[in-house]
C-alpha positions in Angstrom: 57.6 -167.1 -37.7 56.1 -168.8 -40.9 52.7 -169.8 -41.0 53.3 -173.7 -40.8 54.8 -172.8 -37.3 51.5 -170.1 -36.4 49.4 -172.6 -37.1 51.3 -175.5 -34.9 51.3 -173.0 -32.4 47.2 -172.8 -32.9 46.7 -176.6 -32.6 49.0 -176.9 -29.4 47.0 -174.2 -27.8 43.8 -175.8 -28.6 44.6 -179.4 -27.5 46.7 -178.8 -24.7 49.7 -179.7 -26.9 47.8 -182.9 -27.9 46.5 -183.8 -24.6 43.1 -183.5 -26.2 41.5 -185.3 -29.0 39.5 -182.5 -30.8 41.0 -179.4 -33.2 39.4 -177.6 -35.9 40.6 -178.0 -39.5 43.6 -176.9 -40.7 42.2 -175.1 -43.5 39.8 -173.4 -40.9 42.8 -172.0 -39.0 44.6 -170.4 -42.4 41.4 -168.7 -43.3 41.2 -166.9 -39.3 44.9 -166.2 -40.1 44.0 -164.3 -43.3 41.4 -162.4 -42.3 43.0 -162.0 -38.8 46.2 -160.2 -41.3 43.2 -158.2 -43.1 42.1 -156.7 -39.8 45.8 -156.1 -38.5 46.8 -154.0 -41.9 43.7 -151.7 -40.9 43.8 -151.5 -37.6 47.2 -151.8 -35.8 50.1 -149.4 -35.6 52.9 -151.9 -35.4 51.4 -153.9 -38.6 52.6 -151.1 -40.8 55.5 -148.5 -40.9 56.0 -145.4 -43.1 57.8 -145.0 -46.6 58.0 -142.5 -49.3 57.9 -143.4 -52.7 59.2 -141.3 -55.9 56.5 -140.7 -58.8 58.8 -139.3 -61.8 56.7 -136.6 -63.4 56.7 -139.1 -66.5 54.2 -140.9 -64.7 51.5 -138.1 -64.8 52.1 -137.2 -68.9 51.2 -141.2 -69.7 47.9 -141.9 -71.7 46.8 -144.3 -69.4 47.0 -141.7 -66.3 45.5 -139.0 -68.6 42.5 -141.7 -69.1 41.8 -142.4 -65.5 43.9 -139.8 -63.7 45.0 -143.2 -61.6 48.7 -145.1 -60.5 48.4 -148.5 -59.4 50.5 -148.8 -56.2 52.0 -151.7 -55.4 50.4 -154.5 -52.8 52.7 -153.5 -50.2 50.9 -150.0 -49.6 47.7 -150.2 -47.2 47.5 -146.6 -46.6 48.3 -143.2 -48.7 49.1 -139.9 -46.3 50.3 -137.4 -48.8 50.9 -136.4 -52.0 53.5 -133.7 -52.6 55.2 -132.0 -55.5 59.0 -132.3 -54.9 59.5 -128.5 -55.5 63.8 -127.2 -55.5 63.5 -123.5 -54.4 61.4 -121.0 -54.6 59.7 -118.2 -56.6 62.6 -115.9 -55.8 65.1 -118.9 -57.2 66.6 -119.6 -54.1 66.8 -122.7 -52.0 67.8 -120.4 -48.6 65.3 -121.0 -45.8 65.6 -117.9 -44.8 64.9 -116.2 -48.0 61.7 -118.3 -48.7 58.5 -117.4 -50.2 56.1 -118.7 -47.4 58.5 -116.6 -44.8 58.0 -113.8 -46.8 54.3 -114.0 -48.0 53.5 -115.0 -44.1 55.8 -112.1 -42.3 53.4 -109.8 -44.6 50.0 -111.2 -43.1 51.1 -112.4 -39.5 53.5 -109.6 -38.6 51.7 -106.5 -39.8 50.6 -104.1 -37.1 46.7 -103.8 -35.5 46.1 -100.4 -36.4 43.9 -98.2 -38.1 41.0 -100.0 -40.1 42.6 -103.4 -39.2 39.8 -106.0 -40.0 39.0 -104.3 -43.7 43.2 -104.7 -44.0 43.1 -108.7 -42.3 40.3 -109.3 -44.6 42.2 -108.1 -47.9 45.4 -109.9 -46.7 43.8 -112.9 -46.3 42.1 -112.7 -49.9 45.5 -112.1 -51.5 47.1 -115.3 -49.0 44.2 -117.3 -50.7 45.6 -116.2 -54.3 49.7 -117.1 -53.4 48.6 -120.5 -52.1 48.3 -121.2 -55.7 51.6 -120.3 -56.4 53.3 -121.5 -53.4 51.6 -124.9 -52.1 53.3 -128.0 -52.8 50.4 -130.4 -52.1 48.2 -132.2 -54.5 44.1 -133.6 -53.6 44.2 -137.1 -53.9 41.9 -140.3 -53.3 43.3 -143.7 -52.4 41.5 -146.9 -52.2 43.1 -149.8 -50.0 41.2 -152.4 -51.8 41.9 -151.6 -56.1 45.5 -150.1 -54.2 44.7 -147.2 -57.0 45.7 -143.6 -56.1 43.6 -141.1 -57.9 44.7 -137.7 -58.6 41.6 -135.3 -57.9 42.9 -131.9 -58.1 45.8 -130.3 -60.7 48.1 -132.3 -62.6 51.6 -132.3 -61.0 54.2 -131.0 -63.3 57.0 -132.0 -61.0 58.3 -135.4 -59.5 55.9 -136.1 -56.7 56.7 -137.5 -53.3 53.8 -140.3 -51.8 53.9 -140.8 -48.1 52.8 -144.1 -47.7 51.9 -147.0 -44.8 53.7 -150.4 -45.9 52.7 -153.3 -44.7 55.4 -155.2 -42.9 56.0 -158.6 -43.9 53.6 -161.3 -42.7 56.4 -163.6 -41.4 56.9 -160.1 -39.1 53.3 -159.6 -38.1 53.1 -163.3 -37.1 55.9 -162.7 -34.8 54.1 -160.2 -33.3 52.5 -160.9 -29.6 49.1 -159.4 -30.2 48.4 -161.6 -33.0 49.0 -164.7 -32.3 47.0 -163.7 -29.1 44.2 -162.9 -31.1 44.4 -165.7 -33.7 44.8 -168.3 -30.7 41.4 -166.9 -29.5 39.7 -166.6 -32.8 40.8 -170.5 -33.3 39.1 -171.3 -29.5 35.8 -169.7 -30.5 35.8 -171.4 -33.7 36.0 -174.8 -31.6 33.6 -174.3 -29.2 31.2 -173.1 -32.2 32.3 -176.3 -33.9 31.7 -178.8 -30.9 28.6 -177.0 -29.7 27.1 -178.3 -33.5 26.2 -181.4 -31.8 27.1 -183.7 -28.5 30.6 -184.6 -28.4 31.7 -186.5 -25.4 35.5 -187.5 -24.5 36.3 -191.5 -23.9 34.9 -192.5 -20.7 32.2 -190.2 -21.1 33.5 -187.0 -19.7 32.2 -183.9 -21.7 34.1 -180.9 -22.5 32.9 -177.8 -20.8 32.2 -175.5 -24.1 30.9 -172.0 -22.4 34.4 -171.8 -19.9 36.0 -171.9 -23.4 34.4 -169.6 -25.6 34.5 -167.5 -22.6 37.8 -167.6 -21.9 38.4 -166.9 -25.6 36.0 -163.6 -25.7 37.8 -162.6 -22.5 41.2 -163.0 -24.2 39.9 -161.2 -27.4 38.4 -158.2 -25.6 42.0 -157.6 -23.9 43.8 -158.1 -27.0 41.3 -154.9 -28.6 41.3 -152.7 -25.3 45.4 -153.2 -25.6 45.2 -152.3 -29.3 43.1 -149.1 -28.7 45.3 -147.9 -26.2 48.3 -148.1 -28.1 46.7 -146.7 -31.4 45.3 -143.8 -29.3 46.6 -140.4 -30.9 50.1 -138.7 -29.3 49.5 -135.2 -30.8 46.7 -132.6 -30.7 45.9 -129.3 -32.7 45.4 -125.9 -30.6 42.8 -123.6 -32.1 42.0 -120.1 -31.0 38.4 -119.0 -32.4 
């Protein structure tokens, strides 16, 4: 769906498909669109889907990185998840799973038996599993910043190519197809009216006045569903187990 056609949609829910007199400016209705799109990218799973992008390790010995230890992303990216070294094998020079150096260094901490002076020997295993990390972890500290769309390195330089999970925006022509929106922008647009006709008296020919507070309320109602719906389907599908 384009926009022209979103915002025909707007004006035929609004006057009945024309069976009413009054609207709201077309110009009005683009800027609830926009900001309506501002609040989807933020807010709504379905408004964005995931995609790795490839940083050369070029990228990282440029002067204008070593200056502000900052790549532009492109437009497209609303979110940044991680930021990973793209690492072959391992510290032993193999690329076997089986053979690999967090197996190893983890089989040394996790599998050793309880016995004898066991918390001096957790304690000095888990000093030595701080030192590997260093040699061994593939992640990098990062800060991203939706509205300059400039990811920041804030830890160690990366000496290797460097994998970005991302969240792209889908296209708008897509999000405008999407249910929920056009819900919300169709009650955005009522609420509008009813704050546009309640700026002075406006009677219909024949002096029949339009009833203001069943619209706007009608259009809260529909705009509270539209955010209960949008909670419950962004509410979290995984959870961490801890043992203290």
């Amino acid at each position: 769906m384009t926009q022209a056609e979103l915002i025909l949609d707007i004006q035929n829910e609004m006057t009945f498909a024309k069976a009413l007199p009054y609207s709201i400016p077309e110009q009005e209705i683009v800027r609830i669109i926009t900001i309506a799109e501002k609040y989807f990218y933020d807010n709504w799973r379905h408004a964005i889907e995931p995609r790795y992008l490839l940083l050369p390790k070029d990228v990282f010995t440029n002067a204008l990185f070593k200056k502000e230890r900052a790549i532009q992303m492109p437009d497209c990216v609303q979110f940044v998840h991680q930021v990973r070294e793209a690492k072959g094998g391992s510290m032993f020079g193999t690329i076997d799973r089986d053979f690999a150096d967090n197996k190893f260094i983890g089989s040394e901490i996790f599998l050793t038996p309880f016995i004898g002076e066991s918390l001096m020997y957790r304690t000095i295993l888990f000093s030595f599993l701080d030192i590997a990390k260093n040699f061994t972890i593939d992640t990098l500290a990062y800060d991203y910043n939706k509205n300059t769309r400039k990811l920041t390195i804030t830890g160690r330089t990366p000496l290797a190519d460097t994998v970005v999970q991302v969240a792209k925006k889908i296209d708008r022509e897509d999000l405008y197809e999407d249910e929920l929106f056009q819900r919300y922008v169709r009650a955005k647009a009522k609420v509008r009216l009813g704050d546009l006709l309640t700026a002075f008296d406006f009677n219909l020919p024949g002096g029949i006045k339009p009833n203001y507070t069943s619209l706007v309320t009608k259009a809260e109602a529909e705009l509270t569903a539209v955010m209960d719906m949008m909670k419950g389907e962004n509410s979290t599908d995984w959870m961490f187990l801890v043992n203290f």
